[in-house]
C-alpha positions in Angstrom: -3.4 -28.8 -47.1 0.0 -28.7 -45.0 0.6 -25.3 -46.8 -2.8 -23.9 -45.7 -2.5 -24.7 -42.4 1.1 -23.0 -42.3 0.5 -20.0 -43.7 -2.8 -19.4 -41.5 -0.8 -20.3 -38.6 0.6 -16.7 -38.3 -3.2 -15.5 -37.5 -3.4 -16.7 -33.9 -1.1 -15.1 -33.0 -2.3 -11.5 -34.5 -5.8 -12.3 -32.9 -4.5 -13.1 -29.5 -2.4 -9.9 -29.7 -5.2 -8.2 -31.0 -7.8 -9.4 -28.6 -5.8 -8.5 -25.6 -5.1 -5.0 -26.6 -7.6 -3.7 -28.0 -10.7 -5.2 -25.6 -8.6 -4.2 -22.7 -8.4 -8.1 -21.5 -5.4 -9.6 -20.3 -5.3 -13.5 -21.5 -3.7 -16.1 -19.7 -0.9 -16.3 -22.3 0.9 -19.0 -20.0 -2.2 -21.7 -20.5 -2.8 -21.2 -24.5 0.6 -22.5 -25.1 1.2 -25.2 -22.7 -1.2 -28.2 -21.9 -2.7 -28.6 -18.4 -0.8 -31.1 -15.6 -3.4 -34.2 -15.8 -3.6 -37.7 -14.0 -2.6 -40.9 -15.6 -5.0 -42.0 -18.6 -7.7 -44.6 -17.3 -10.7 -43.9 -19.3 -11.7 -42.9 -22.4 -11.2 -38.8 -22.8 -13.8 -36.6 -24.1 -12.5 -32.9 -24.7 -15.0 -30.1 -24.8 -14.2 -27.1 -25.7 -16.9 -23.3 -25.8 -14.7 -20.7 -26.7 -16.5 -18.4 -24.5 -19.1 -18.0 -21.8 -22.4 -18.7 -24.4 -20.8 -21.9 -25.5 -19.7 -22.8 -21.7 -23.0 -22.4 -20.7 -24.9 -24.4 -23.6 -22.3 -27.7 -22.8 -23.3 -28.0 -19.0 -26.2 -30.4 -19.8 -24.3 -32.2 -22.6 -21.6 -32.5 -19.8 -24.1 -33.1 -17.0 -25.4 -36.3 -20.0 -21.4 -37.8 -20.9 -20.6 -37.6 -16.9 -23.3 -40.6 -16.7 -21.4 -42.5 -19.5 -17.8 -43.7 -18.7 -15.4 -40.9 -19.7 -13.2 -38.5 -18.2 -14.3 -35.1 -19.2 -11.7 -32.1 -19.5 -13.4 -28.6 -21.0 -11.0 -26.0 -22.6 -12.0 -22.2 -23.3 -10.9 -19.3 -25.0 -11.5 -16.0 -23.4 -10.8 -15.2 -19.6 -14.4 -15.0 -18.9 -15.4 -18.3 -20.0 -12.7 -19.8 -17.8 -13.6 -17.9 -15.1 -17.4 -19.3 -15.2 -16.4 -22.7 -16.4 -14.4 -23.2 -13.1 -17.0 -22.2 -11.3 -19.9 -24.3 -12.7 -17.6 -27.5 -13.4 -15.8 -28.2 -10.5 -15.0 -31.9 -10.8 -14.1 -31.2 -14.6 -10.2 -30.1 -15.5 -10.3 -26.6 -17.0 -7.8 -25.0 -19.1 -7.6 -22.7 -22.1 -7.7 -24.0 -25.6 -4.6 -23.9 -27.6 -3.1 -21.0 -29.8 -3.6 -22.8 -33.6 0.2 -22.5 -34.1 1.4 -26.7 -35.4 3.9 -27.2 -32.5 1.5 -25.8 -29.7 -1.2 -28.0 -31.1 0.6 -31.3 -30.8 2.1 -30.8 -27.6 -1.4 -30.1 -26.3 -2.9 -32.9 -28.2 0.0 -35.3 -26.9 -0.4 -34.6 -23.4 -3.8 -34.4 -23.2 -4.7 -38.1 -25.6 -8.3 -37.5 -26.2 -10.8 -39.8 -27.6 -13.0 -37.7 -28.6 -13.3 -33.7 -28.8 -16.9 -32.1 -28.9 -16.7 -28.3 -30.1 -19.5 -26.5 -29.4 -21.1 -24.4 -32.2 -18.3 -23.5 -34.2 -14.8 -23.1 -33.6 -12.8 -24.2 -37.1 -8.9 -23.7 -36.3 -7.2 -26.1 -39.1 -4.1 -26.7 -37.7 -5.9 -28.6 -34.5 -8.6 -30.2 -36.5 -6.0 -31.6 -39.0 -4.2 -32.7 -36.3 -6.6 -34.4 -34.4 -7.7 -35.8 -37.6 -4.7 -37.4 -38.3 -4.2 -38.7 -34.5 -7.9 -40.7 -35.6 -9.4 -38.8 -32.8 -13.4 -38.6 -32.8 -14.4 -35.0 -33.7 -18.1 -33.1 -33.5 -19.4 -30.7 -33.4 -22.5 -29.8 -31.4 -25.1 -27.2 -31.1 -23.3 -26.5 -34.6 -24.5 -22.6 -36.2 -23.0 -20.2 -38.4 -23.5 -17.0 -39.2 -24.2 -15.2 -42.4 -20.9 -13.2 -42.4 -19.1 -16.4 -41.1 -20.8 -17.9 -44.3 -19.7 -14.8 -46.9 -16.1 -15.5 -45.5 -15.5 -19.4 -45.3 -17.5 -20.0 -48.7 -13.9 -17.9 -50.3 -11.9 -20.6 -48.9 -14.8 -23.3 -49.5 -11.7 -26.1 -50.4 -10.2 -25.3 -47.1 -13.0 -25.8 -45.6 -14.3 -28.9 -47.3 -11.1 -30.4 -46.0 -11.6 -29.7 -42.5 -15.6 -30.6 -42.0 -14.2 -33.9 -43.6 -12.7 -34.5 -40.8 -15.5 -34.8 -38.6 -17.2 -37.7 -37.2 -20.9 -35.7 -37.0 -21.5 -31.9 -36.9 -25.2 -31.6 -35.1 -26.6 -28.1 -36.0 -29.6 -26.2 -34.1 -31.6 -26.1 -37.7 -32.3 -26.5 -41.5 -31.3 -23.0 -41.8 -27.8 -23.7 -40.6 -27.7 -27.2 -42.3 -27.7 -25.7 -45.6 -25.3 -23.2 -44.6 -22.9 -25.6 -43.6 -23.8 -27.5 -46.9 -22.6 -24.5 -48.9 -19.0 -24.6 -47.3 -18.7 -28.4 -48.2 -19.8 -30.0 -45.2 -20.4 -33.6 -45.9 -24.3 -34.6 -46.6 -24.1 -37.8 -44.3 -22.5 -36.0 -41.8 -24.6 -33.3 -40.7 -27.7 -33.2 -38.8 -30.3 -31.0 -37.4 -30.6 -31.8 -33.6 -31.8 -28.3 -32.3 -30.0 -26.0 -29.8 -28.5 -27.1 -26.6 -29.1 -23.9 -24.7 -32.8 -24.5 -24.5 -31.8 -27.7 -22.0 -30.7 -26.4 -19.2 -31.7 -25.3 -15.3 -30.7 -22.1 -13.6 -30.0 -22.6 -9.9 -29.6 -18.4 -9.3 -26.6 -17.5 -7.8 -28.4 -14.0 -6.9 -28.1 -12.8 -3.2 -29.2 -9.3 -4.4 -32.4 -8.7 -3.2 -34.2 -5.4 -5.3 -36.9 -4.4 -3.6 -38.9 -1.9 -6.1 -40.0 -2.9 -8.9 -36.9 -3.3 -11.7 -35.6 -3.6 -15.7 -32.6 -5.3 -16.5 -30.2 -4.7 -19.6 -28.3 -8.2 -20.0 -25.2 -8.0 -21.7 -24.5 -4.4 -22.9 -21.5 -4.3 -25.6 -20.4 -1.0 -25.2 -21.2 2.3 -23.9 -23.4 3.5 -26.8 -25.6 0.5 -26.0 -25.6 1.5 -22.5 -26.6 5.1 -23.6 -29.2 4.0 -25.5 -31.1 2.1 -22.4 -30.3 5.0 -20.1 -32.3 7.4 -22.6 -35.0 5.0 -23.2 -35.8 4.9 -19.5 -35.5 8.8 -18.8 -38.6 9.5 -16.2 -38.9 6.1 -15.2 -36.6 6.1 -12.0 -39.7 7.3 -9.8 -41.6 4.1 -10.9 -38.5 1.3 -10.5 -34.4 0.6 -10.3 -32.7 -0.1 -14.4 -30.0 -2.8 -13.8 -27.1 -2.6 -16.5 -24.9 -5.9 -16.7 -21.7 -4.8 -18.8 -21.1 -8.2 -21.1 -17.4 -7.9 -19.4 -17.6 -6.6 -15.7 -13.8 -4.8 -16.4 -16.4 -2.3 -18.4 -17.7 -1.3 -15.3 -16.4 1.8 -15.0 -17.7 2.8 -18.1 -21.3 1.8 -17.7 -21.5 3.7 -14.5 -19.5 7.2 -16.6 -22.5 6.7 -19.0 -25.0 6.5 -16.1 -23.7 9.7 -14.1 -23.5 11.6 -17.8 -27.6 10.6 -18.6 -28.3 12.4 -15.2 -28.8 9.3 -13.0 -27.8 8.1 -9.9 -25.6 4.9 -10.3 -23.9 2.6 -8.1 -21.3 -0.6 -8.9 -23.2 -4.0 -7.2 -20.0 -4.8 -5.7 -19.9 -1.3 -3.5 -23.9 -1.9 -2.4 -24.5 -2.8 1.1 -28.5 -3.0 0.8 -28.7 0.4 1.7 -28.3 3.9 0.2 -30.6 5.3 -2.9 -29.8 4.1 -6.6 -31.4 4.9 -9.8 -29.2 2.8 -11.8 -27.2 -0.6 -10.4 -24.1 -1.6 -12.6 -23.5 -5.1 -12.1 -20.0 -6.1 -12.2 -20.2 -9.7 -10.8 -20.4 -12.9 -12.8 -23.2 -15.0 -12.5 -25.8 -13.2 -10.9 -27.1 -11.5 -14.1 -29.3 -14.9 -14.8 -30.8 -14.7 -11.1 -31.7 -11.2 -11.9 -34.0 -11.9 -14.5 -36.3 -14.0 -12.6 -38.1 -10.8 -11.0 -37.3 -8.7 -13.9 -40.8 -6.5 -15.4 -38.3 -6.7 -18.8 -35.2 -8.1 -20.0 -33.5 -6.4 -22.5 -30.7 -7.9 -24.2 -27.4 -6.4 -24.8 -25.5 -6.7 -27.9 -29.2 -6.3 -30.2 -28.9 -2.7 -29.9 -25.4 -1.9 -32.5 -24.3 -4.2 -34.8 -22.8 -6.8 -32.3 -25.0 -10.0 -33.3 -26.8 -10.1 -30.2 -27.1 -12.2 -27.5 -28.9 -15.2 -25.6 -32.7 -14.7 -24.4 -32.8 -18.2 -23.8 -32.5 -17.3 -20.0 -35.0 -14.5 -19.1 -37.2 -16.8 -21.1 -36.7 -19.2 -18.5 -38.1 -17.2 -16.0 -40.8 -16.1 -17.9 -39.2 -12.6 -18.0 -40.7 -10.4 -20.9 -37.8 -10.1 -23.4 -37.2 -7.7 -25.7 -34.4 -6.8 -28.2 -32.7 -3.8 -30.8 -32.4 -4.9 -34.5 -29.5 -7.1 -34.5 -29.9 -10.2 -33.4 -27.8 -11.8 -36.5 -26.4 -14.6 -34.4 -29.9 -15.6 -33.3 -31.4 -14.7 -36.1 -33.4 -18.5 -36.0 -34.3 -17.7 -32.5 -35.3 -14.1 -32.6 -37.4 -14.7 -35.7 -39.0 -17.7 -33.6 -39.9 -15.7 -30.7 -41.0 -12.8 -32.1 -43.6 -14.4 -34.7 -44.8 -16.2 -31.6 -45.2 -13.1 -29.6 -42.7 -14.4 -26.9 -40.4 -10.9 -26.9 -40.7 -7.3 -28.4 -38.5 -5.6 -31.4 -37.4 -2.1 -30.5 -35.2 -0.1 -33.3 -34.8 3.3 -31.3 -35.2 4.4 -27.4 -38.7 6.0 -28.3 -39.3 2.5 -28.8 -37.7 1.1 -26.0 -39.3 3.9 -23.7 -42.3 2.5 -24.9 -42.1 -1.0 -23.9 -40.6 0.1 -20.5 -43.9 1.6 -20.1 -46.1 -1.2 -20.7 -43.5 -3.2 -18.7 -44.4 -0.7 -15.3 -47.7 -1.0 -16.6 -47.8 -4.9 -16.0 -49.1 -5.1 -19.6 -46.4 -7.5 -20.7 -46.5 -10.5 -18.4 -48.4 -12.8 -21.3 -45.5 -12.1 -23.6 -43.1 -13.8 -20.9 -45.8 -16.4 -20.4 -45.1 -17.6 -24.0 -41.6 -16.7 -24.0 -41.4 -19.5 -21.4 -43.6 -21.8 -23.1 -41.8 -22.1 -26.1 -38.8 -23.1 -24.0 -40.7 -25.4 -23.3 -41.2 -26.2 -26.9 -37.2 -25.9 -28.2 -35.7 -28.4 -25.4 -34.6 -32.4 -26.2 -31.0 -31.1 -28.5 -29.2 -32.7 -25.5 -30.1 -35.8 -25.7 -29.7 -36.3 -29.5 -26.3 -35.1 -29.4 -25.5 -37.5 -26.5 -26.6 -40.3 -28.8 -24.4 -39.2 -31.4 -21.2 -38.8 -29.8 -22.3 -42.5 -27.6 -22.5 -44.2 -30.8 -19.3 -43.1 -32.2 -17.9 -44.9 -29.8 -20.1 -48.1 -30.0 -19.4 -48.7 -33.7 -16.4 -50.9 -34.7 
């Protein structure tokens, strides 16, 4: 196992290089190779850790649930923007970014920081940490636990590897039977996996919106790149006389490129950040963080980014909690469990092509989709209690000699 995790130790480093040149994001290279500064040990330490803003986001209630128990919390990340909104939303919690898999990195972090217990939300398998937590008998899960079908193709080639590794946790808490037997079939351990269903459906939104829209508006949540974006500006061609189309870039250092794209398909754009409330728009590109989920409270239709090309989608747990009508392209593949749900309860609308799309925009001016949000809310309603059964996991882990 040593050799494994010695000769995959070179891949960090590629993907960090990688990840910073080629998405045009600069990494806090500093913070993934030395430990945060923290206070003297006086409770027991539960790490989190949501490699991105998705993950961040589904731990707030599992965090808001520990903070009652007595811990300390700390909550690493991986990518810029989940640091960013994980400092925001956790004040009171230490933030810092989760360690480059390299062995000496990992055991200076894991010597400084002496957790108890580390909960990693859905799944984020480096071996040379887990080994090495493992070894320190440190309490490891994993929660709101999922894996994909192309994450499955992959780790099932390396299934000894990975038998080895999901060994070495304490319980790994997937959102359903579909990912239980995926996990299964990469040599998870039988009496150590569990379906507790997904986190993200327990949460509140307090909006952090101070945009006010007047007209009557669509928002695209999330767009990937700018073929996605081209593909909603095409879809709602004609429609700028009846409403506003709001565009929220996934990362707001796309921007720029959003509002190229808008210009090109003949509208008239303008960046959130340079709006004062007055001036026409056609087209708004948001390039703020955390006013997207505000948004979607008086949106006629959400649409959700990363559906549209081959980019696995991404959460409609959110305009579903303001009963916003959803809809989505054909690639959902990372919420393939959820996608399937809503649709075949008629809580959010398929779309392959903008012909398609332009036709749900018009039953969205139309106010003829305003039951579909109903139910899109309702089965909310319907997914929520993951929270407190992964709670009760982690609490007994700790309870039992």
């Amino acid at each position: 196992m040593e050799v494994f995790t010695y000769l995959l130790a070179p891949f960090p480093l590629f993907y960090f290089y990688a990840s910073s040149k080629l998405k045009g994001r600069e990494f806090e290279v500093k913070g993934k190779f030395n430990p945060p500064d923290l206070p003297s040990k006086e409770k027991r330490r539960l790490w989190f850790h949501g490699v991105s803003v998705g993950e961040v986001l589904s731990l707030a209630p599992l965090l808001k649930r520990m903070a009652e128990e007595d811990f300390e919390l700390l909550l690493s990340t991986t990518t810029s923007t989940g640091y960013r909104v994980a400092k925001r939303k956790f004040p009171s919690v230490p933030v810092f970014y989760f360690p480059l898999d390299l062995p000496h990195v990992v055991e200076k972090f894991l010597k400084r920081i002496q957790p108890d217990g580390i909960v990693i939300a859905e799944t984020e398998l480096w071996p040379n940490f887990i080994k090495r937590a493992c070894k320190r008998d440190i309490k490891l899960f994993i929660v709101n636990g999922r894996l994909s079908l192309k994450s499955l193709r992959w780790y099932k080639r390396i299934k000894p590897l990975m038998k080895n590794l999901l060994g070495c946790f304490h319980c790994i808490c997937v959102q359903n039977e579909e990912y239980r037997q995926r996990f299964l079939q990469i040599g998870a351990p039988r009496n150590k996996l569990f379906v507790t269903g997904n986190m993200k459906a327990d949460f509140e939104i307090k909006p952090e919106v101070s945009l006010k829209i007047k007209e009557p508006y669509i928002v695209a949540g999330s767009t990937m790149d700018r073929e996605e974006d081209a593909f909603v500006l095409e879809a709602f061609k004609g429609f700028d006389k009846r409403g506003k189309l709001i565009i929220a870039p996934r990362h707001p250092e796309r921007a720029e490129q959003t509002l190229e794209a808008a210009l090109e398909a003949g509208f008239l754009p303008v960046r959130r950040t340079a709006w004062d409330g007055r001036g026409d728009w056609q087209v708004m590109v948001l390039d703020t963080m955390g006013e997207l989920a505000g948004l979607y409270e008086g949106a006629l239709l959400s649409i959700i980014g990363g559906s549209i090309k081959p980019f696995g989608g991404h959460n409609l747990l959110e305009p579903a909690y303001f009963s916003s009508p959803i809809a989505f392209g054909p690639h959902m593949e990372n919420f393939f469990d959820l996608a399937e749900q809503f649709l075949s309860e008629g809580a959010a609308l398929l779309f392959k092509n903008p012909e398609e799309l332009r036709y749900i925009i018009e039953k969205a001016f139309g106010g003829e989709l305003e039951e579909v949000g109903r139910r899109a809310r309702g089965l909310l309603e319907k997914l929520k209690g993951a929270v407190n059964d992964n709670a009760s996991f982690i609490l007994s882990a700790f309870k039992s000699p």
